[in-house]
PyMOL Python script that loads the backbone (N, CA, C, O; Angstrom):
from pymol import cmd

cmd.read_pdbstr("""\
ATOM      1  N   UNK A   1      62.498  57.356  31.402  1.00  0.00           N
ATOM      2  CA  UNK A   1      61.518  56.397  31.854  1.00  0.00           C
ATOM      3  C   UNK A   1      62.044  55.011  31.525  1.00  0.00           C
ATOM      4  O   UNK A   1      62.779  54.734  30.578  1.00  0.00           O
ATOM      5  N   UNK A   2      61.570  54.189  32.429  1.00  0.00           N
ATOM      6  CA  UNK A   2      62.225  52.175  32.237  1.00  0.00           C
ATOM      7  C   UNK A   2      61.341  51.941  32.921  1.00  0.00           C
ATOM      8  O   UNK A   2      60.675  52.601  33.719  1.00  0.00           O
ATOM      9  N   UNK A   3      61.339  50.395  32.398  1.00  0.00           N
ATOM     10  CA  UNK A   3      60.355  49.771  33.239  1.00  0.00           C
ATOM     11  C   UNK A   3      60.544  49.507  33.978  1.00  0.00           C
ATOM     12  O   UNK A   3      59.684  48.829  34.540  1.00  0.00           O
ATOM     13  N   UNK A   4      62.160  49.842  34.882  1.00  0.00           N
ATOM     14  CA  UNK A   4      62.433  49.318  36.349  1.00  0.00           C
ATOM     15  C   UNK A   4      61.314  49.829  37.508  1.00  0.00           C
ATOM     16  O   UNK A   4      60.470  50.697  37.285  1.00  0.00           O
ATOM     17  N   UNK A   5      61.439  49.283  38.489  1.00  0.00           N
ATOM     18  CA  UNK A   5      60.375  49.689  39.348  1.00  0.00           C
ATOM     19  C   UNK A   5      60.773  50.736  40.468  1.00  0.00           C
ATOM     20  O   UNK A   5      61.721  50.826  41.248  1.00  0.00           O
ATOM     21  N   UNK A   6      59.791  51.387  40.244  1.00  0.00           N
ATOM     22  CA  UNK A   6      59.854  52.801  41.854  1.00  0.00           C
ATOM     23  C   UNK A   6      61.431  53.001  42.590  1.00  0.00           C
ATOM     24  O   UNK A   6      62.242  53.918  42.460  1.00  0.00           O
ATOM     25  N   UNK A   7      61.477  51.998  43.243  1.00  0.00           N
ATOM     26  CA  UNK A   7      62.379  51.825  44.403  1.00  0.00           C
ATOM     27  C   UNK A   7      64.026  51.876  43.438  1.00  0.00           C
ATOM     28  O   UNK A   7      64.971  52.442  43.986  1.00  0.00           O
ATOM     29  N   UNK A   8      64.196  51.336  42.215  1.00  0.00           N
ATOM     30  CA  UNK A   8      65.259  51.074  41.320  1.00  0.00           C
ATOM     31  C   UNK A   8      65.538  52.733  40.808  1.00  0.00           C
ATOM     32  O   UNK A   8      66.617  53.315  40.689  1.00  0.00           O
ATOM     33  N   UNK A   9      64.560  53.088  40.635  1.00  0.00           N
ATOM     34  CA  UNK A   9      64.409  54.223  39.711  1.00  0.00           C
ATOM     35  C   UNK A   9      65.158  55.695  40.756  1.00  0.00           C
ATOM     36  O   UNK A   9      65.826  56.656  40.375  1.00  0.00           O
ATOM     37  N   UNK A  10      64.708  55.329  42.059  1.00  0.00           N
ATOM     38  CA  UNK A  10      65.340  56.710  43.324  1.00  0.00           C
ATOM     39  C   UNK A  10      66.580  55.958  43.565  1.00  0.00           C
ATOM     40  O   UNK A  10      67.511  56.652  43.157  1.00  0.00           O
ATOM     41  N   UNK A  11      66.981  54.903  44.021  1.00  0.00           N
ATOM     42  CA  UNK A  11      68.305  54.252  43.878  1.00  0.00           C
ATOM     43  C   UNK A  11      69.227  54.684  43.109  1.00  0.00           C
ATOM     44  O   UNK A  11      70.381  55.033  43.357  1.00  0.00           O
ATOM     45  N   UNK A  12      68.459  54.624  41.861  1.00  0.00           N
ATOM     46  CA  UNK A  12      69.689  55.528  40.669  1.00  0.00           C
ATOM     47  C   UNK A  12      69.717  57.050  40.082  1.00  0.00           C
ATOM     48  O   UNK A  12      70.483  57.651  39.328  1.00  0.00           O
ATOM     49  N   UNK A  13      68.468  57.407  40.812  1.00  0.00           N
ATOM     50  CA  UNK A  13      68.753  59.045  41.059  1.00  0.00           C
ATOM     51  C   UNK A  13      69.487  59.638  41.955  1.00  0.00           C
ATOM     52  O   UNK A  13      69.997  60.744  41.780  1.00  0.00           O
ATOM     53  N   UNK A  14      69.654  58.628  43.472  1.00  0.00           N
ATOM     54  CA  UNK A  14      70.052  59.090  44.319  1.00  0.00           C
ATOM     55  C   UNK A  14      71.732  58.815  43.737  1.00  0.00           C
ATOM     56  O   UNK A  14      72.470  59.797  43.826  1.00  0.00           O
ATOM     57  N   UNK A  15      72.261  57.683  43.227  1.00  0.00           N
ATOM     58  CA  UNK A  15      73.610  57.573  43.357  1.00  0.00           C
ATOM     59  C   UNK A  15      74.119  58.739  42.196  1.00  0.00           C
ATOM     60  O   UNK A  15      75.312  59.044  42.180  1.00  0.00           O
ATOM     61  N   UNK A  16      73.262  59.309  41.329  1.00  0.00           N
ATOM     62  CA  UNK A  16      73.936  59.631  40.367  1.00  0.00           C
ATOM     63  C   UNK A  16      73.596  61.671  40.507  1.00  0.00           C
ATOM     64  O   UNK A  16      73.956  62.587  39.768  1.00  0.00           O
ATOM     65  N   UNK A  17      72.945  61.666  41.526  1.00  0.00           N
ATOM     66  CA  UNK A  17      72.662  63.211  42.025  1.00  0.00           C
ATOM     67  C   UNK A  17      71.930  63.638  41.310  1.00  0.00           C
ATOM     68  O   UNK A  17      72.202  64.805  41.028  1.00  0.00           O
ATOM     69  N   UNK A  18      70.261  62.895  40.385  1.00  0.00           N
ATOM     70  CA  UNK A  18      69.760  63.761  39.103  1.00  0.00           C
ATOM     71  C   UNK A  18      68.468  64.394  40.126  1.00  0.00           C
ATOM     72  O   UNK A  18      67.688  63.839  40.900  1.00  0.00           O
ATOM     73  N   UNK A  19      68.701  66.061  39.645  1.00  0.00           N
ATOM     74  CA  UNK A  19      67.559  67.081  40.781  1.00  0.00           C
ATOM     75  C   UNK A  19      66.286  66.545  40.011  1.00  0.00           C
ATOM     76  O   UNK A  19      65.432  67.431  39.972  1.00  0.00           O
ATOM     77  N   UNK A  20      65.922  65.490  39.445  1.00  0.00           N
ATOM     78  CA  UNK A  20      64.412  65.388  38.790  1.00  0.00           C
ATOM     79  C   UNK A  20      64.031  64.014  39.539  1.00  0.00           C
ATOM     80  O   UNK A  20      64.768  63.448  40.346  1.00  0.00           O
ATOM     81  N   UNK A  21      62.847  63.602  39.164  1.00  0.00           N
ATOM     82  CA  UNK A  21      62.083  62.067  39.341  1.00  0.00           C
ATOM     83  C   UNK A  21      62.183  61.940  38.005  1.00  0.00           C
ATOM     84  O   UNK A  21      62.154  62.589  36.960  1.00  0.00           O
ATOM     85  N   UNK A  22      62.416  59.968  38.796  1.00  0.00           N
ATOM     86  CA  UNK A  22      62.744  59.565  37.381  1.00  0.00           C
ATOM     87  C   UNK A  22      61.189  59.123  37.445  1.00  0.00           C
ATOM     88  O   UNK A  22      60.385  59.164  38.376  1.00  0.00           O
ATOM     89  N   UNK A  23      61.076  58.721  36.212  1.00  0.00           N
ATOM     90  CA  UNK A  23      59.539  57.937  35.832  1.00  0.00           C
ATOM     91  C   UNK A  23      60.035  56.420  35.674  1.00  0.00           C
ATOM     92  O   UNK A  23      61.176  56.010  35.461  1.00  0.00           O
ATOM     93  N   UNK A  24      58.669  55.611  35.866  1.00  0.00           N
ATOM     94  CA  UNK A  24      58.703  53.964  35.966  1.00  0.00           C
ATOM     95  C   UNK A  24      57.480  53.620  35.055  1.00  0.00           C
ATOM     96  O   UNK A  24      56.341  54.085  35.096  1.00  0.00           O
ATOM     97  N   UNK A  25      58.082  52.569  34.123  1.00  0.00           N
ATOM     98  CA  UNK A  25      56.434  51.811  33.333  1.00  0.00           C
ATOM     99  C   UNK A  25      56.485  50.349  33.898  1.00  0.00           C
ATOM    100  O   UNK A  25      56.544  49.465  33.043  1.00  0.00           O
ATOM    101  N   UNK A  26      56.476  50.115  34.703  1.00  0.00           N
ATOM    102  CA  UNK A  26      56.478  48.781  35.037  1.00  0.00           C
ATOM    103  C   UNK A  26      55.694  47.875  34.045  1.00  0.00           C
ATOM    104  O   UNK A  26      56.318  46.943  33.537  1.00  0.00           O
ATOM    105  N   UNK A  27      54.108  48.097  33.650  1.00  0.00           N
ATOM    106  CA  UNK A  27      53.884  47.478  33.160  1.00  0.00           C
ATOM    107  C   UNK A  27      53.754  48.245  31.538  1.00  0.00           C
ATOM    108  O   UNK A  27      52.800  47.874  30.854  1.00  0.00           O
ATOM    109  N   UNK A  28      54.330  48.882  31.182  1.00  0.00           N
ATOM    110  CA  UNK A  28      54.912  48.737  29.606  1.00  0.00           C
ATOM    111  C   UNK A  28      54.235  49.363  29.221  1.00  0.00           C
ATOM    112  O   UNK A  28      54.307  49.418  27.993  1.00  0.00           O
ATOM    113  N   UNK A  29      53.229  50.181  29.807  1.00  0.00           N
ATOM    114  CA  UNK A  29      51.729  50.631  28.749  1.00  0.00           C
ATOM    115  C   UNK A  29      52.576  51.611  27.806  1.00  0.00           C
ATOM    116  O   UNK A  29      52.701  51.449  26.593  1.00  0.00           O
ATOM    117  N   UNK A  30      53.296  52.946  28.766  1.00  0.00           N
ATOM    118  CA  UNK A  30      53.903  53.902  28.033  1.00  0.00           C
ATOM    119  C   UNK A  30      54.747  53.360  26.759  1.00  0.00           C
ATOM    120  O   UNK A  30      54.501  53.781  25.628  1.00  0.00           O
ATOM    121  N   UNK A  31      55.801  52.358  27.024  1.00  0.00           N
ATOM    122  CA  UNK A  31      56.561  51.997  26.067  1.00  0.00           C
ATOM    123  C   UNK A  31      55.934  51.138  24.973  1.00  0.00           C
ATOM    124  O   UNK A  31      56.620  50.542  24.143  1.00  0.00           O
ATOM    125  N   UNK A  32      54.692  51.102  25.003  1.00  0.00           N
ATOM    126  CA  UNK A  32      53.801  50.100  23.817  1.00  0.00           C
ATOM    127  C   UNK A  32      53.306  51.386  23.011  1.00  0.00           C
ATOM    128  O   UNK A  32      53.251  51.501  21.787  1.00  0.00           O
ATOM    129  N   UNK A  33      52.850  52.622  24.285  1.00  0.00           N
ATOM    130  CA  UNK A  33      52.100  53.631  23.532  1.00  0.00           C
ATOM    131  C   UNK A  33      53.063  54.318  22.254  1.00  0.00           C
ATOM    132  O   UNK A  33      52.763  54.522  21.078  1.00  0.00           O
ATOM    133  N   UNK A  34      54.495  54.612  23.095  1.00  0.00           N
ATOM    134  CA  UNK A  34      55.431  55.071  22.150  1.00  0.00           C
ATOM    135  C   UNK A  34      56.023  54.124  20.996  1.00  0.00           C
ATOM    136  O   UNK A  34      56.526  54.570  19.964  1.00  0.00           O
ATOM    137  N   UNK A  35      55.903  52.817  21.290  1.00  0.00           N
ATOM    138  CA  UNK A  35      56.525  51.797  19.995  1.00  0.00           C
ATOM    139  C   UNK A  35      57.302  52.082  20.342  1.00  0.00           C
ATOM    140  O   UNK A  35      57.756  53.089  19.800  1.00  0.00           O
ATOM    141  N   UNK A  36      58.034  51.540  21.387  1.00  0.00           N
ATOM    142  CA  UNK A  36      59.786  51.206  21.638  1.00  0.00           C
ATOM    143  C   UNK A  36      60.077  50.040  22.269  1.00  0.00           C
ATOM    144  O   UNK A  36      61.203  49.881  22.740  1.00  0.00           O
ATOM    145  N   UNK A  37      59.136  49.088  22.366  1.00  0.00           N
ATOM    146  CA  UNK A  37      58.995  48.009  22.561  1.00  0.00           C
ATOM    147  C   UNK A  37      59.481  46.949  20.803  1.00  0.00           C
ATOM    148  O   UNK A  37      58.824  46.703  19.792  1.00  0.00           O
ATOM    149  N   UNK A  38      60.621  46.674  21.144  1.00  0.00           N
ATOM    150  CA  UNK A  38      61.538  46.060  19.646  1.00  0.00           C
ATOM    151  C   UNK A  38      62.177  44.622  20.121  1.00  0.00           C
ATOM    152  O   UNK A  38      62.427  44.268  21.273  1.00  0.00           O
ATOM    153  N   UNK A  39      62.340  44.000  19.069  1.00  0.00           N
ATOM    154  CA  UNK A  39      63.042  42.675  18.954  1.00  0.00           C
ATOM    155  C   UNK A  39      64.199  42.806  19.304  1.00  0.00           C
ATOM    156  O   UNK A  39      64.668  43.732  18.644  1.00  0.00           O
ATOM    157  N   UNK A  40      65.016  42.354  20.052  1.00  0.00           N
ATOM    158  CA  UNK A  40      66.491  42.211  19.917  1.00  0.00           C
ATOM    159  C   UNK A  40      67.100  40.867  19.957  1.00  0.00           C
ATOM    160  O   UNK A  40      66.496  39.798  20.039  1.00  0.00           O
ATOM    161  N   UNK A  41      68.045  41.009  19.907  1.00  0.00           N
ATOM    162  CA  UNK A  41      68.958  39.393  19.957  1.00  0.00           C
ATOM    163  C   UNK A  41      70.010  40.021  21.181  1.00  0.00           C
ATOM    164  O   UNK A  41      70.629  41.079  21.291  1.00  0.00           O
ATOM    165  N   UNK A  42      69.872  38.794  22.030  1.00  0.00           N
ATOM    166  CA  UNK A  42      71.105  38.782  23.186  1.00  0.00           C
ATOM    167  C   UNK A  42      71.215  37.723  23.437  1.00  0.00           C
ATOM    168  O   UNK A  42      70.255  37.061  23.829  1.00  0.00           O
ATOM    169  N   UNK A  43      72.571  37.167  23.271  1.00  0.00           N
ATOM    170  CA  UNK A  43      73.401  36.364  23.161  1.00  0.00           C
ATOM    171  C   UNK A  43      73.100  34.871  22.362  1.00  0.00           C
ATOM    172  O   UNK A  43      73.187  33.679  22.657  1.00  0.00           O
ATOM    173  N   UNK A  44      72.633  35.801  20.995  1.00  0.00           N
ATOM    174  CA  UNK A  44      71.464  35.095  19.621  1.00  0.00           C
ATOM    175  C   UNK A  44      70.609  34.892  20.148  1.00  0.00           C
ATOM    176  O   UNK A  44      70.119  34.390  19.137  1.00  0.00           O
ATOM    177  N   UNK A  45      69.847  34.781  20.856  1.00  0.00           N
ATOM    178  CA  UNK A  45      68.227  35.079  21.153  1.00  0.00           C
ATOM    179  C   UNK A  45      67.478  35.888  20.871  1.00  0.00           C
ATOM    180  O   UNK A  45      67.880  37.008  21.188  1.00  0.00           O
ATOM    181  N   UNK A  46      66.179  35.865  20.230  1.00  0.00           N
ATOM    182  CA  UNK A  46      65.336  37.095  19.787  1.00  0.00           C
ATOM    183  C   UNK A  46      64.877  36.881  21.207  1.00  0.00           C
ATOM    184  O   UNK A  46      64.937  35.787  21.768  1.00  0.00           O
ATOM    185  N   UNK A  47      64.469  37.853  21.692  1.00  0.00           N
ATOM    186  CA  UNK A  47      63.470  39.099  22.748  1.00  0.00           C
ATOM    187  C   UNK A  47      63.007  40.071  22.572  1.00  0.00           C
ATOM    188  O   UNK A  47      63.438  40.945  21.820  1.00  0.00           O
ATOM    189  N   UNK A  48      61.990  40.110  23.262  1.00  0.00           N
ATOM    190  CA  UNK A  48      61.441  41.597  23.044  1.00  0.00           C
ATOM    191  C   UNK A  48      62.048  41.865  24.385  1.00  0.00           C
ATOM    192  O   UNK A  48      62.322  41.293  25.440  1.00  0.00           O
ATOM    193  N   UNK A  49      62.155  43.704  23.460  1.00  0.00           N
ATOM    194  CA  UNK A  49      63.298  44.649  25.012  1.00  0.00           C
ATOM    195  C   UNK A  49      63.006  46.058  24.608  1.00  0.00           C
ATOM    196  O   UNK A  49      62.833  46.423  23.445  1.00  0.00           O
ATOM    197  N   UNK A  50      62.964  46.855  25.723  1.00  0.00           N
ATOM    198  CA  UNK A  50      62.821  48.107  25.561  1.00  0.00           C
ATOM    199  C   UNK A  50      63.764  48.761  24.727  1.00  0.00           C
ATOM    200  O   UNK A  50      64.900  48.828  25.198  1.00  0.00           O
ATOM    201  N   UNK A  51      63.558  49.323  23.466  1.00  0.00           N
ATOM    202  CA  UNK A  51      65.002  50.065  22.628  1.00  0.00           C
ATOM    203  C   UNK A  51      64.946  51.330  23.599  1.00  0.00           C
ATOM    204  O   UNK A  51      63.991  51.845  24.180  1.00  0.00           O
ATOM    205  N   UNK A  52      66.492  51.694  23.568  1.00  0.00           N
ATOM    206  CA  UNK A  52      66.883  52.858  23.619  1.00  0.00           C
ATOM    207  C   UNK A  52      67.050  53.792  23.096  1.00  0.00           C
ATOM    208  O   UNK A  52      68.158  54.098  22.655  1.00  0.00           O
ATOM    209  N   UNK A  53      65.359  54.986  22.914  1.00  0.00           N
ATOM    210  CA  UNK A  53      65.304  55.779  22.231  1.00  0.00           C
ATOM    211  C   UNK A  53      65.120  56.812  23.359  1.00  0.00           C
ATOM    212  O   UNK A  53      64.815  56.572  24.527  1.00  0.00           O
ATOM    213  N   UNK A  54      65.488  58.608  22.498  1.00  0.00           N
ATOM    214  CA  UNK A  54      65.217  59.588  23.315  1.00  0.00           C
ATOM    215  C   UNK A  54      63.985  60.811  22.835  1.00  0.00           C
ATOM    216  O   UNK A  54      64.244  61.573  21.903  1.00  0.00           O
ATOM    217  N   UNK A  55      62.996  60.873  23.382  1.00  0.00           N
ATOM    218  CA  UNK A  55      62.112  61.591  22.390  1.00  0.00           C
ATOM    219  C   UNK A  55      62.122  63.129  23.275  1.00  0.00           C
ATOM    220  O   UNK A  55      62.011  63.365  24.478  1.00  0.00           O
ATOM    221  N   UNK A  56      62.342  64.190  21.858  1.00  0.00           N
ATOM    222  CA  UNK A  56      62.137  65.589  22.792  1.00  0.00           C
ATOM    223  C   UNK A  56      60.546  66.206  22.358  1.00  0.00           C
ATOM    224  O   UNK A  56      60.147  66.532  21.240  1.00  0.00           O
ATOM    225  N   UNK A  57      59.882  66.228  23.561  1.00  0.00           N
ATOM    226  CA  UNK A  57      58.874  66.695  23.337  1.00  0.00           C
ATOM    227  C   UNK A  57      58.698  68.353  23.701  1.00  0.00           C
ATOM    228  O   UNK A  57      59.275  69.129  24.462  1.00  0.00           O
ATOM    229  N   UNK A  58      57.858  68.430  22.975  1.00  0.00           N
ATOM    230  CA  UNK A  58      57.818  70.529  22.898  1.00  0.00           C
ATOM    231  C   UNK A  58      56.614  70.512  23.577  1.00  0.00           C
ATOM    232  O   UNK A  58      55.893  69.617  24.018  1.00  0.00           O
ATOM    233  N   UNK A  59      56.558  72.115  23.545  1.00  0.00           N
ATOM    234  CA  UNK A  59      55.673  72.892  24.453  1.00  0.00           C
ATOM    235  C   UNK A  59      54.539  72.436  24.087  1.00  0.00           C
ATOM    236  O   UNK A  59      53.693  72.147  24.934  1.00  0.00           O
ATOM    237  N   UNK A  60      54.349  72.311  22.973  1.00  0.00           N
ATOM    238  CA  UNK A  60      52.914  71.765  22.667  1.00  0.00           C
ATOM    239  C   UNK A  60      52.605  70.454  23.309  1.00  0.00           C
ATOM    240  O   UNK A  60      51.448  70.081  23.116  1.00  0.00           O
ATOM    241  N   UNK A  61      53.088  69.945  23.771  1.00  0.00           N
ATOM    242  CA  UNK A  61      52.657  67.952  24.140  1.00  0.00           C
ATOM    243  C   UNK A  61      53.249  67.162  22.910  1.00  0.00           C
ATOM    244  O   UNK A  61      53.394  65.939  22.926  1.00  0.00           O
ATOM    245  N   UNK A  62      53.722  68.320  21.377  1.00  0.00           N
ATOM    246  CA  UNK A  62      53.887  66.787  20.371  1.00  0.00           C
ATOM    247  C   UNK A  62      55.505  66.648  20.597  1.00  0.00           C
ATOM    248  O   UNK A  62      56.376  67.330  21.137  1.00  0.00           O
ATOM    249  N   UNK A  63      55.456  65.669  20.049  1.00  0.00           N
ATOM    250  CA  UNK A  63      57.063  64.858  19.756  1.00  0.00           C
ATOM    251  C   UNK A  63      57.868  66.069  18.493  1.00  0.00           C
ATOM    252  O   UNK A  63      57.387  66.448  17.425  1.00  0.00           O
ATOM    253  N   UNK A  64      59.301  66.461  19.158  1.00  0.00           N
ATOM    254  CA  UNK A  64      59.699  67.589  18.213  1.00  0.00           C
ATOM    255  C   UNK A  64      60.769  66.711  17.510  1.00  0.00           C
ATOM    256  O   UNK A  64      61.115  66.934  16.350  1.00  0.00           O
ATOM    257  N   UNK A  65      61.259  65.738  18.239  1.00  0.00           N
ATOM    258  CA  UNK A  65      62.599  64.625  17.558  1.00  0.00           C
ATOM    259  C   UNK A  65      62.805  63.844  18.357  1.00  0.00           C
ATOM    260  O   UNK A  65      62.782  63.933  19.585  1.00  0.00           O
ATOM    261  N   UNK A  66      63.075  62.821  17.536  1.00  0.00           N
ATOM    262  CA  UNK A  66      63.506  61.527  17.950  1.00  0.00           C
ATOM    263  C   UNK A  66      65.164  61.590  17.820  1.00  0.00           C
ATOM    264  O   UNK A  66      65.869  62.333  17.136  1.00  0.00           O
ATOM    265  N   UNK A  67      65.594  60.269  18.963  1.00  0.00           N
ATOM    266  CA  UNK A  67      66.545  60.075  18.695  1.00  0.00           C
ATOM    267  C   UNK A  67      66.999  58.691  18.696  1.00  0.00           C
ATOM    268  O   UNK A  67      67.280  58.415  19.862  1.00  0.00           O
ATOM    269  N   UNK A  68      67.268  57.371  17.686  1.00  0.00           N
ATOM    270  CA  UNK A  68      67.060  56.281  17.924  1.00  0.00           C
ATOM    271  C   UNK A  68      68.283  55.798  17.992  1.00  0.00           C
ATOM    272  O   UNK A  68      69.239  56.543  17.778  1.00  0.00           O
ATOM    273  N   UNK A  69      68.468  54.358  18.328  1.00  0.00           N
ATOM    274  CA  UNK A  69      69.855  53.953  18.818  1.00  0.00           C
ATOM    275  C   UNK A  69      70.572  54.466  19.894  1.00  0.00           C
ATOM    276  O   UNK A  69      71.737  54.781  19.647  1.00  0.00           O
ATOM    277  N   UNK A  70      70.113  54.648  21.170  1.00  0.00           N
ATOM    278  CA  UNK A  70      71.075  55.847  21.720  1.00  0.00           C
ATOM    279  C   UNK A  70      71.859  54.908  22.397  1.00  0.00           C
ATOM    280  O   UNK A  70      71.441  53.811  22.767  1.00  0.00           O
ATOM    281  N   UNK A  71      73.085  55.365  22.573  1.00  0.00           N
ATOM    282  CA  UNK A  71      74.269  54.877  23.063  1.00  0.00           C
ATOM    283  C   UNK A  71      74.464  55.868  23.994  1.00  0.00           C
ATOM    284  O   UNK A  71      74.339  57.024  23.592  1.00  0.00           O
ATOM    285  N   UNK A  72      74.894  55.575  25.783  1.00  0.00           N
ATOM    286  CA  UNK A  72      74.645  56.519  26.624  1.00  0.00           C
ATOM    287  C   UNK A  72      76.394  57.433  26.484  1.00  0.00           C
ATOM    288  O   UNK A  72      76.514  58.424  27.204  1.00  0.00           O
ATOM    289  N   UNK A  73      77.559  57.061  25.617  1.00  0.00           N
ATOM    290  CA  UNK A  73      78.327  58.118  25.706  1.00  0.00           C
ATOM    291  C   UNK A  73      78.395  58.896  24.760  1.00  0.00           C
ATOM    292  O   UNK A  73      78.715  58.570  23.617  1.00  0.00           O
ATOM    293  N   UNK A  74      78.035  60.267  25.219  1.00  0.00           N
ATOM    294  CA  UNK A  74      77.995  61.408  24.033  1.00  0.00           C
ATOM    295  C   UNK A  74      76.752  61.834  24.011  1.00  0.00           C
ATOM    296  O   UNK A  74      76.776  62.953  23.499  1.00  0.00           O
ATOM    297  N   UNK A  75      75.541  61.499  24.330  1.00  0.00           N
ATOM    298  CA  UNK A  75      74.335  61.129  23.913  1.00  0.00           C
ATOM    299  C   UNK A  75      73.647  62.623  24.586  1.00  0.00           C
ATOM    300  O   UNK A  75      72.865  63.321  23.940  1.00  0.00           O
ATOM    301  N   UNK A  76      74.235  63.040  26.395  1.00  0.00           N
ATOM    302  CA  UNK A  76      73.710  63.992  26.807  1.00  0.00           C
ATOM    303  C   UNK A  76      73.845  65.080  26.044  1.00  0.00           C
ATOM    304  O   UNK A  76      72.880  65.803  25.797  1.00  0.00           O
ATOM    305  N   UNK A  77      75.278  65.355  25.503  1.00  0.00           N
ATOM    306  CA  UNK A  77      75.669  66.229  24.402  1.00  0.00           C
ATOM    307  C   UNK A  77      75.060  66.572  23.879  1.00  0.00           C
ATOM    308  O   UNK A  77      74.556  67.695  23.924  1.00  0.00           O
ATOM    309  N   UNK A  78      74.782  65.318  22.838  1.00  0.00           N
ATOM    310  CA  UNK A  78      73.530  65.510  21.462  1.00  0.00           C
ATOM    311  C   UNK A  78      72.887  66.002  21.304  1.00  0.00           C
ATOM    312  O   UNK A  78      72.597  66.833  20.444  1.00  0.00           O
ATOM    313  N   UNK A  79      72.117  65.291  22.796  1.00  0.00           N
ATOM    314  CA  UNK A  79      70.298  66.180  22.938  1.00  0.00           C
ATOM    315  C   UNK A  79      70.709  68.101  23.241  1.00  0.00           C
ATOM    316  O   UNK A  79      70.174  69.096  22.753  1.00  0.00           O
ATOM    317  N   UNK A  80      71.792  67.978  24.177  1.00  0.00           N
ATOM    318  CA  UNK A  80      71.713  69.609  24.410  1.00  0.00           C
ATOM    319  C   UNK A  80      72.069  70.135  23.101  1.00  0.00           C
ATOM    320  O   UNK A  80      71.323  71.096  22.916  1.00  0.00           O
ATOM    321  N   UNK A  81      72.939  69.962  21.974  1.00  0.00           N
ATOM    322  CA  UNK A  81      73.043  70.593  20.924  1.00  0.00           C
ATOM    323  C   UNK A  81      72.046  70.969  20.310  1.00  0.00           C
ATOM    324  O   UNK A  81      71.845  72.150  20.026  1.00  0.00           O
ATOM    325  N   UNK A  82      71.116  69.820  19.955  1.00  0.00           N
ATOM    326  CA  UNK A  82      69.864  69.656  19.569  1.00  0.00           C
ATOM    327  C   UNK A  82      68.804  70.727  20.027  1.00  0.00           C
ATOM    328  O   UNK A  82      68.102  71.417  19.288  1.00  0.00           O
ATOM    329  N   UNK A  83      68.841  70.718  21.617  1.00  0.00           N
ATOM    330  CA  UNK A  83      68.006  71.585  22.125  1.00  0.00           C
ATOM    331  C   UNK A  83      68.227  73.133  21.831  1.00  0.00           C
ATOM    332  O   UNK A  83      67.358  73.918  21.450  1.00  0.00           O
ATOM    333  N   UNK A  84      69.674  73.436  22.105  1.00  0.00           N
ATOM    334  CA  UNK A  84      70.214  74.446  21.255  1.00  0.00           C
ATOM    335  C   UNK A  84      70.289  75.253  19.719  1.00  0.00           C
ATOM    336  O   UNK A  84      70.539  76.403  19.358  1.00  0.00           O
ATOM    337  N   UNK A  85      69.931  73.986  19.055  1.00  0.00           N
ATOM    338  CA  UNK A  85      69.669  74.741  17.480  1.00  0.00           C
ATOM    339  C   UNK A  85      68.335  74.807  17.561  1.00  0.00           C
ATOM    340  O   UNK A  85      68.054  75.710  16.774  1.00  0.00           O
ATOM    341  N   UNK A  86      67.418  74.438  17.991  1.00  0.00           N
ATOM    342  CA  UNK A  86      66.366  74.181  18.120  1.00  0.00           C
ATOM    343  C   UNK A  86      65.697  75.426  18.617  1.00  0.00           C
ATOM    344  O   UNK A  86      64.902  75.916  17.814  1.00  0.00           O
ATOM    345  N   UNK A  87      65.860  76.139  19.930  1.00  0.00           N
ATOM    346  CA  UNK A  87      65.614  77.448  20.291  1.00  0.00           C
ATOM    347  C   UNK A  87      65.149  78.068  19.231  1.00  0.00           C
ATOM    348  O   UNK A  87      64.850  79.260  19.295  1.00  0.00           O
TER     349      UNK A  87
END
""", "prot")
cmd.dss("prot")
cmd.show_as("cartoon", "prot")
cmd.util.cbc("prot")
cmd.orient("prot")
């Protein structure tokens, strides 16, 4: 999920072949609900910016792990390992 909008979101499903929908918060509610809405500095500027976190949620609806800082190389890995010990 990002807050990019609709049209951004199939754009980059379509170039990148993912068989799912992506999700859109345009206006932020989700990312306020989760607290991933964080300070950053870019290019020394504080902003607020969406962090890049990955949350795996279980069968139940709750949150089973977090994953914070994510850096997108290696990252798909992770989660499948994760999902794997996890079973």
């Amino acid at each position: 999920m990002s807050a990019d909008p609709p049209q951004a979101q199939k754009k980059f499903q379509e170039k990148y072949g993912l068989p799912f929908t992506l999700l859109a918060d345009t206006d932020k509610k989700v990312c306020e609900a989760f607290g991933v809405i964080k300070e950053k500095n870019m290019y020394g500027k504080k902003v607020k910016g969406i962090a890049r976190i990955t949350f795996v949620i279980g069968p139940d609806g709750k949150i089973a792990h977090v994953f914070n800082n994510v850096k997108a190389d290696g990252h798909a890995e992770g989660v499948l390992a994760y999902l794997k010990s996890a079973a």
